[in-house]
Residue, then its C-alpha position, 0 to 999 in steps of 0.5 A: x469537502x466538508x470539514x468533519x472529521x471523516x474516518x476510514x469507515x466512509x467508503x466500507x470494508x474488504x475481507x483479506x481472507x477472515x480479516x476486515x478491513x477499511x478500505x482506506x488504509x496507510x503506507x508506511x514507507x514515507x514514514x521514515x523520512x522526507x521520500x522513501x529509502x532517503x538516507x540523508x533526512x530521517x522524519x521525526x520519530x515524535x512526528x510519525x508516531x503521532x501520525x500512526x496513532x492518529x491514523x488507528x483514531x481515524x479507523x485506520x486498520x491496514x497498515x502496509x509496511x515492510x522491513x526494507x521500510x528504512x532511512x539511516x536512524x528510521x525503521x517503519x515496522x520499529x515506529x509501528x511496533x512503538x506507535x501501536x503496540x500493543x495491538x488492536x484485535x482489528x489492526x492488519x499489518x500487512x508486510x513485504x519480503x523479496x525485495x533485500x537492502x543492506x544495513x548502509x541502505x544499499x539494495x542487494x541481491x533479492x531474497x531466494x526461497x530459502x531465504x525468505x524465512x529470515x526475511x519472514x522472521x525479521x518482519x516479526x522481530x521489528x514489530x513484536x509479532x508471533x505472527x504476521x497477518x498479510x505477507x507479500x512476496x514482492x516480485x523483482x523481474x521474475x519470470x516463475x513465483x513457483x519457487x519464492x511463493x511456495x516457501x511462503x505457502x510452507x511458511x503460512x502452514x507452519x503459522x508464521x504468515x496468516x494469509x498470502x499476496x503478491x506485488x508487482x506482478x503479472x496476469x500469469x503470475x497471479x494464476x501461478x501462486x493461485x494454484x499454489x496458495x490462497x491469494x488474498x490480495x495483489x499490490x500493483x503500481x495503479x494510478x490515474x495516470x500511472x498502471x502498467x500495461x496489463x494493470x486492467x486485467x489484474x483489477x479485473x481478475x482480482x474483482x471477479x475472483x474477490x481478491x483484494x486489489x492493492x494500488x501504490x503511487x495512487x497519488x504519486x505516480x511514477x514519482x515512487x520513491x521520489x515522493x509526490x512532493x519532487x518536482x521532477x517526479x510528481x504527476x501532471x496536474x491539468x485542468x480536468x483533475x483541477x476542475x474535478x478538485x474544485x467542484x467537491x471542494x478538494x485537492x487534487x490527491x484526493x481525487x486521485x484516491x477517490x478515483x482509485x477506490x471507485x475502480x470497484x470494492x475490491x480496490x484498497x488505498x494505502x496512501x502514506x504520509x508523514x504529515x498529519x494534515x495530509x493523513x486526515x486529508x487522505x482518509x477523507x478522500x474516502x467520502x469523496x464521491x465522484x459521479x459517473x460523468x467525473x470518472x468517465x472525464x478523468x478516464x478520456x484525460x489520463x491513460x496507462x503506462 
């Protein structure tokens, strides 16, 4: 890919309700050390800070975070609020509740509905909000949303939370919270090679009702939280992604971000980083536009999970 600076504009913008975004925009979960929720290598809080503002410089105005986003002395939504308070009129934070880890870093009970407020107002607490602009309820094996979703729809009428989302979910779930409250968007793990076995069907669902579709570990796939670097956890890299990379002058991450944001225009990024270089290379990968044959070569190569 050429050398110029390329911003989070290249590849146009979606609508989460009346907030616009780039499509291109940033996960903060890495921000707080070497692989997400690591408690033993905190980042460096100078390092991530520069990366989120030069993100904001690159167009950067969807920041995906959370409040469980945390390693032993590292607090995303605190390294955000420092970054880049006070905020831009364009900036969409957009957070997650559900998911609960106690102060030594060790996951607990998820939240119930009634508390998800607490949740709610932690959110606002570490990143200096009255509001937030994207909430989240992130699924963790339930059946119903009906109970957990409608404490965030009351939340959303009493002016704490601006618009509504779901993570992790089912087909089924997402009618269900429909039905509730305006759904502006659906975080689901999506990759190349990493989706899970109903994943089309949401990205379908979400296209036709113009409901943003969220993917995360784009490029890490099932590596998660053990972060794309892990040998043991980083997707395979075969000849097809190589020989894709090489002939747009790109690295291989790229072009799973690239095939992620041609699933259609309702499809967002979030890739997340630490390092400086990697964020520009992440927002560039907007730019990169694969032909029809690539996409069909890349699709014939990888299948779901």
């Amino acid at each position: 890919m050429t050398s110029e600076i390329i911003t989070a504009a290249s590849v146009g913008t979606w609508d989460l309700g009346d907030l616009t975004v780039n499509r291109v925009g940033f996960g903060a979960m890495r921000l707080t050390g070497s692989a997400a929720f690591d408690l033993g290598t905190p980042s460096n809080r100078e390092q991530s800070i520069s990366v989120l503002r030069r993100a904001t410089e690159l167009g950067v105005n969807h920041i995906d975070t959370a409040a469980f986003y945390f390693s032993s002395i590292r607090s995303a939504n605190e390294l955000i609020n420092r970054a880049l308070a006070p905020y831009s009129e364009d900036l969409v934070i957009t957070t997650k509740v559900g998911p609960a880890r106690d102060p030594s870093g060790a996951w607990i009970t998820p939240a119930r509905p009634d508390e998800l407020r607490g949740q709610v107002e932690e959110n606002l607490r570490q990143l200096g909000r009255d509001h937030l602009d994207v909430v989240n309820l992130r699924l963790m094996g339930q059946e119903s949303v009906s109970e957990h979703f409608g404490a965030l729809a009351e939340l959303r009428e009493a002016g704490l939370v601006r618009h509504l989302g779901i993570s992790g979910i089912k087909a089924h779930h997402l009618a269900e919270a429909q039905a509730i409250a305006p759904v502006v968007c659906v975080q689901n793990r999506f990759g190349l090679d990493s989706r899970t076995t109903d994943a089309d069907d949401i990205l379908r669902i979400c296209g036709e009702q113009g409901i943003a579709f969220v993917p995360f570990f784009a490029i890490a796939g099932e590596g998660r939280e053990k972060g794309v670097h892990s040998a043991a956890s980083a997707p395979a890299t075969d000849d097809v992604l190589l020989a894709v990379a090489r002939a747009h002058g790109a690295t291989v991450a790229q072009v799973r971000l690239a095939w992620t944001l041609h699933q259609g225009p309702h499809v967002l990024a979030i890739p997340g980083t630490g390092n400086p270089d990697h964020l520009v290379e992440n927002v560039a990968a907007g730019a990169l536009r694969l032909s029809a044959d690539e996409v069909a070569l890349l699709d014939s190569h990888h299948t779901g999970g």
